[in-house]
ZAMARGU-4260 file (C-alpha; in steps of 0.2 Angstrom, whole numbers, plus 5000, padded with zeros to 4 digits):
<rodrens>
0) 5546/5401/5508 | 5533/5390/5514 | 5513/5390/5520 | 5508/5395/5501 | 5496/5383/5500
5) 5477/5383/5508 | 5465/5372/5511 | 5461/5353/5514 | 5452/5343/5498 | 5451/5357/5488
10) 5465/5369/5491 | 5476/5382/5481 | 5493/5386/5480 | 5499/5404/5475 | 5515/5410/5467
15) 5522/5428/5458 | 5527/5444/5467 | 5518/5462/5463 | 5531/5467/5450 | 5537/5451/5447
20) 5530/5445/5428 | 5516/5438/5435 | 5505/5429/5447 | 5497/5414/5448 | 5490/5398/5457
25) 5486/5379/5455 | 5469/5373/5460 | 5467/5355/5467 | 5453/5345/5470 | 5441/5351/5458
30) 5430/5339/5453 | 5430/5334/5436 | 5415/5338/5422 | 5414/5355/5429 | 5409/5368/5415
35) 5423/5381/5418 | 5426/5396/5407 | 5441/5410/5408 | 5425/5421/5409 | 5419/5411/5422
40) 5432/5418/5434 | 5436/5435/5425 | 5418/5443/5432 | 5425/5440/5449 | 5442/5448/5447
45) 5436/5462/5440 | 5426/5466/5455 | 5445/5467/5462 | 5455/5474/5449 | 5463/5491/5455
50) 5460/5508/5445 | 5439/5506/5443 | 5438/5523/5455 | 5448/5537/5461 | 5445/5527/5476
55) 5459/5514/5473 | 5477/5512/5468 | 5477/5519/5450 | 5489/5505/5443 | 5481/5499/5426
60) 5480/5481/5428 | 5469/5472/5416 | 5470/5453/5430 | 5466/5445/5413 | 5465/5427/5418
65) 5474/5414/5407 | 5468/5394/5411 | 5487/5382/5407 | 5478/5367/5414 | 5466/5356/5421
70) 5452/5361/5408 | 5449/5354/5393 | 5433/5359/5379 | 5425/5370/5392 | 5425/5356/5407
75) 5437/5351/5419 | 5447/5335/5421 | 5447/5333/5440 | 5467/5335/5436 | 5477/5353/5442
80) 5471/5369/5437 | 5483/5382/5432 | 5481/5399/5431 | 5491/5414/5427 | 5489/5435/5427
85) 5502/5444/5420 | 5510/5460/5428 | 5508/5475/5415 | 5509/5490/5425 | 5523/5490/5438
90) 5532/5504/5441 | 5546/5499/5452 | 5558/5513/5451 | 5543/5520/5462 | 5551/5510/5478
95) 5569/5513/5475 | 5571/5525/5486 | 5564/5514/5500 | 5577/5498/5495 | 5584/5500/5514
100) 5572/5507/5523 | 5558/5497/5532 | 5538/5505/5530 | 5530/5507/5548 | 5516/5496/5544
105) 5522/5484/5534 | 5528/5467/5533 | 5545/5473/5529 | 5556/5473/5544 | 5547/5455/5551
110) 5551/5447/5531 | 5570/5457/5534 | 5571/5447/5549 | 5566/5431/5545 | 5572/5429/5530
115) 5587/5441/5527 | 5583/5447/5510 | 5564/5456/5504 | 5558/5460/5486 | 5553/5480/5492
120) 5545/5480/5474 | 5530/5485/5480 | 5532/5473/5496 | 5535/5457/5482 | 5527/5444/5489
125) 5517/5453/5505 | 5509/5463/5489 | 5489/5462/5492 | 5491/5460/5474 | 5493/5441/5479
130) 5473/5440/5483 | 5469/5444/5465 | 5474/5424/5465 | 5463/5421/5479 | 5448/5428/5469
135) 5452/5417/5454 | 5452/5401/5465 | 5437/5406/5472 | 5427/5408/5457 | 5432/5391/5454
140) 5426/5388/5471 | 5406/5395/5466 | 5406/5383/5451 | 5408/5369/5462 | 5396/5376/5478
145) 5383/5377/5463 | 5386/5362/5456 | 5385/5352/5474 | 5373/5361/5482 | 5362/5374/5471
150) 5359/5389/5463 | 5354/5396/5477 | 5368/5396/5486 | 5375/5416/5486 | 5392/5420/5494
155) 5391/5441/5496 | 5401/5453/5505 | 5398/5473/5508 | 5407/5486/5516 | 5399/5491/5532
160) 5413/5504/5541 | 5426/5515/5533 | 5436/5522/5547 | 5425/5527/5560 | 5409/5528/5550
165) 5397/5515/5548 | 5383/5511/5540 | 5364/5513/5545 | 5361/5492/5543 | 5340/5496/5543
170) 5343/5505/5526 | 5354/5488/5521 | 5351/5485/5502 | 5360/5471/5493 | 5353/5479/5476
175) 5365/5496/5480 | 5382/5486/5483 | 5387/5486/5464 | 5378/5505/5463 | 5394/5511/5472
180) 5413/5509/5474 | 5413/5505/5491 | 5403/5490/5490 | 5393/5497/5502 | 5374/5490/5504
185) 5370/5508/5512 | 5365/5521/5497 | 5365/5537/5511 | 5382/5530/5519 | 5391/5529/5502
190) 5388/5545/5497 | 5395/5551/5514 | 5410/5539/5511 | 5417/5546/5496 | 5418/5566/5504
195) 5425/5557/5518 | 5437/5547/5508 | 5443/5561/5498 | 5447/5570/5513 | 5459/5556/5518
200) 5468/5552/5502 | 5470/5572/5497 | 5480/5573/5517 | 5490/5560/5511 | 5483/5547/5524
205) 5473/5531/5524 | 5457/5523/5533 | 5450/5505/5540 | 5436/5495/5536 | 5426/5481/5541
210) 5421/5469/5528 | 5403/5457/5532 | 5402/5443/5521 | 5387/5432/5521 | 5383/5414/5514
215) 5367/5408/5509 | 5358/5394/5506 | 5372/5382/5514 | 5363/5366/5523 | 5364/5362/5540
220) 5380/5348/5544 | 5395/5358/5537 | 5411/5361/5548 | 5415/5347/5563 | 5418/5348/5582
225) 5434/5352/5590 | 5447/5356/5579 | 5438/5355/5563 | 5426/5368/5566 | 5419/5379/5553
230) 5420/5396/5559 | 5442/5392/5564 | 5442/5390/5545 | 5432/5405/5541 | 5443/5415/5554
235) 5459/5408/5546 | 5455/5412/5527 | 5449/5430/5533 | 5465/5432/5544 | 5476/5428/5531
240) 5471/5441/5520 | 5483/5456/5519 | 5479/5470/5532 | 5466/5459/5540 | 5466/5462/5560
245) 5451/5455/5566 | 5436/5442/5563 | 5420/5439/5572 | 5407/5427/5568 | 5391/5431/5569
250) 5384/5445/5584 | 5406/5442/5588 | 5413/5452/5603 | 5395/5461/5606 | 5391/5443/5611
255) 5400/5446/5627 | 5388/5460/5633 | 5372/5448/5631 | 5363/5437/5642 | 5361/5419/5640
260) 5343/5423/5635 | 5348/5436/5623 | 5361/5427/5615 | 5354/5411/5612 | 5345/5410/5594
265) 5329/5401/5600 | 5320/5388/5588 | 5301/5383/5584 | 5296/5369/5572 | 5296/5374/5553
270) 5295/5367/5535 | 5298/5348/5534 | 5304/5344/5551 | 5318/5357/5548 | 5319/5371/5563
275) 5314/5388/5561 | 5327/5401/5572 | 5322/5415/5582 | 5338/5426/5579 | 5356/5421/5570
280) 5369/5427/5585 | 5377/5413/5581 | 5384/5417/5563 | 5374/5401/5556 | 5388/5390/5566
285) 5385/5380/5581 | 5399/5367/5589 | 5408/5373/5572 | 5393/5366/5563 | 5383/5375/5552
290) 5366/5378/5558 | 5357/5380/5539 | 5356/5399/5543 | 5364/5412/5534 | 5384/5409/5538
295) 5390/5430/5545 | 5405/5434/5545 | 5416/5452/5548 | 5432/5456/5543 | 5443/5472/5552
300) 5454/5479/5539 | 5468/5491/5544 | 5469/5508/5536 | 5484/5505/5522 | 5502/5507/5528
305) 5509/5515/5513 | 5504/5534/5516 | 5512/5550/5513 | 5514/5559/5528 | 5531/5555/5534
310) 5534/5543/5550 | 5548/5540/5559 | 5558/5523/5554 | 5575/5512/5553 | 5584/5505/5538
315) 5593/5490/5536 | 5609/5495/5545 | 5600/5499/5561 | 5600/5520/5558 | 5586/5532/5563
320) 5577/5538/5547 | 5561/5545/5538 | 5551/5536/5525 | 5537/5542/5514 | 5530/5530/5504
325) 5529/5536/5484 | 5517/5525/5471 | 5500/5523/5469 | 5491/5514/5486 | 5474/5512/5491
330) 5467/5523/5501 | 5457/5510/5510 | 5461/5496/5506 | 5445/5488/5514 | 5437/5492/5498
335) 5444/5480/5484 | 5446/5468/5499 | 5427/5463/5498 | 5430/5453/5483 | 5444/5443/5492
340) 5433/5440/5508 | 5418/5434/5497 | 5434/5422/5487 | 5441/5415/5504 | 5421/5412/5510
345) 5420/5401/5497 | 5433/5391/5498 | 5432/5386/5514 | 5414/5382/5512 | 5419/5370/5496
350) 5434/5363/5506 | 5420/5360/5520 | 5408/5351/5509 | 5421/5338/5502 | 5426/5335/5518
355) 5409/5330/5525 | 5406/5318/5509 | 5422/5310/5511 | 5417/5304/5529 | 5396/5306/5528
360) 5392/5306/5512 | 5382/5315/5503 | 5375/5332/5512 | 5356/5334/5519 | 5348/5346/5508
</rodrens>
């Protein structure tokens, strides 16, 4: 199978199925002198890890990270970095009673087609438990942003919709995204979200989401015109998550129902010659270019397609059938996908930043 790898200068390449052994990937183009820990990226994937609430998928995964290379007394070498998660808690007998039948919903029939075998362990290899590698890589990623650019650079992403409920964004608190398991920045809204979401998992169904990342602190002068632009790359790396649908930067499709007055973010003259904007409709991009603004970004995520409630199907010799999906799914799978937005954020910011030094040198600060 090919297109594992993403990224430019500093990319990732993943491996492992969800009941496979394990999963892993290999880092490149980390710079070399880089303190980096296992504990370093563990705090990140246990923001993702699945059974921390009846909210998600009860498998018991500790995503204990080991690092096999590329690190050595604490820093890096500038050489690969390897890591690897183990799979303790598959239960693939769980699926066996799917082995011929494709799941409305799900990559199965497409990966049936195109490559005339699947791993329906679980989906194997169309597994979200993929982006637990994507998490890790991104960690590494917030070492180097920090390093290059500052402490003060903050890559955060909160929940603002589950199904059709979304939250009231002038009670928005970055303090209350931890304080919940929704990663909700809306105290009022999380409370309503978990009778909401018990609701949906006791009928045996699933709910959507829309994930908001923002970036902070990044400088003006990332991303390039045409077809290097910074929000194409944010839109890829949120695409390619598993059950993403949708991406807008920025005010996105409510753009088309403004004016030109009302669209364009306005600027006077601020601190040391650096502008001052009136508004961010923009998503902190302009020309794919970032603006020095914070960098917005929202993610739609399908409800998960692995429900209860019987739907109507075919199997792998072409027949009419039925499938319910057994094991243990999230409910909304929009909630341990925060995590992975913030990851891929990240990495396309890092990827961004050494391909601006590689042609101008170091970045304006």
């Amino acid at each position: 199978m090919s297109s594992n790898t993403f990224g430019t200068l500093f990319r990732f390449t993943t491996f492992g199925e969800s009941h496979g052994p394990a999963i892993g990937c290999v880092v490149d183009g980390v710079p070399p002198g880089l303190s980096l820990t296992e504990a370093d990226i563990q705090v990140w994937l246990d923001k993702r890890k699945p059974g921390t609430s009846r909210f998600t998928t009860q498998r018991q995964e500790p995503d204990a990270v080991k690092i096999l290379s590329g690190v050595f007394e604490g820093k890096t070498t500038g050489t690969s970095i390897g890591l690897l998660i183990e799979n303790v808690d598959h239960r693939s007998k769980d699926y066996s009673e799917i082995a011929e039948k494709f799941r409305p919903g799900h990559a199965d029939y497409t990966y049936w087609a195109k490559y005339g075998i699947r791993d329906y362990r679980g989906g194997g290899r169309q597994s979200a438990r993929e982006t637990a590698m994507r998490v890790a890589a991104g960690a590494i990623a917030r070492k180097v942003l920090a390093h290059r650019i500052g402490a003060d650079v903050k890559v955060r992403g909160a929940l603002i919709q589950m199904g059709p409920h979304k939250i009231d964004r002038t009670a928005w608190n970055w303090d209350e995204v931890n304080n919940n398991p929704f990663f909700c920045p809306d105290a009022k809204s999380a409370a309503a979200w978990e009778t909401y979401l018990d609701g949906v998992r006791k009928n045996g169904s699933s709910a959507g989401a829309i994930i908001e990342v923002v970036a902070e602190g990044i400088p003006a002068g990332l991303g390039a015109p045409i077809y290097g632009k910074l929000e194409a790359d944010i839109a890829a790396a949120l695409m390619g998550i598993n059950a993403a649908k949708g991406v807008e930067i920025g005010a996105g499709f409510a753009a088309a129902a403004l004016s030109g007055e009302e669209n364009a973010d306005e600027m006077r003259a601020g601190n040391n010659g650096k502008p001052e904007f009136l508004s961010n409709n923009a998503g902190g991009i302009l020309g794919g270019i970032s603006t020095g603004q914070d960098i917005v970004a929202r993610v739609a995520v399908k409800p998960t397609s692995s429900i209860l409630s019987p739907r109507k199907t075919i199997d792998i010799h072409g027949r009419n059938t039925e499938i319910v999906t057994k094991g243990r799914h999230d409910p909304c799978v929009g909630i341990r996908g925060v995590p992975v937005a913030e990851a891929m954020m990240a990495i396309v910011l890092v990827d961004q930043l050494m391909r601006h030094e590689a042609q101008c040198g170091p970045l304006k600060r």
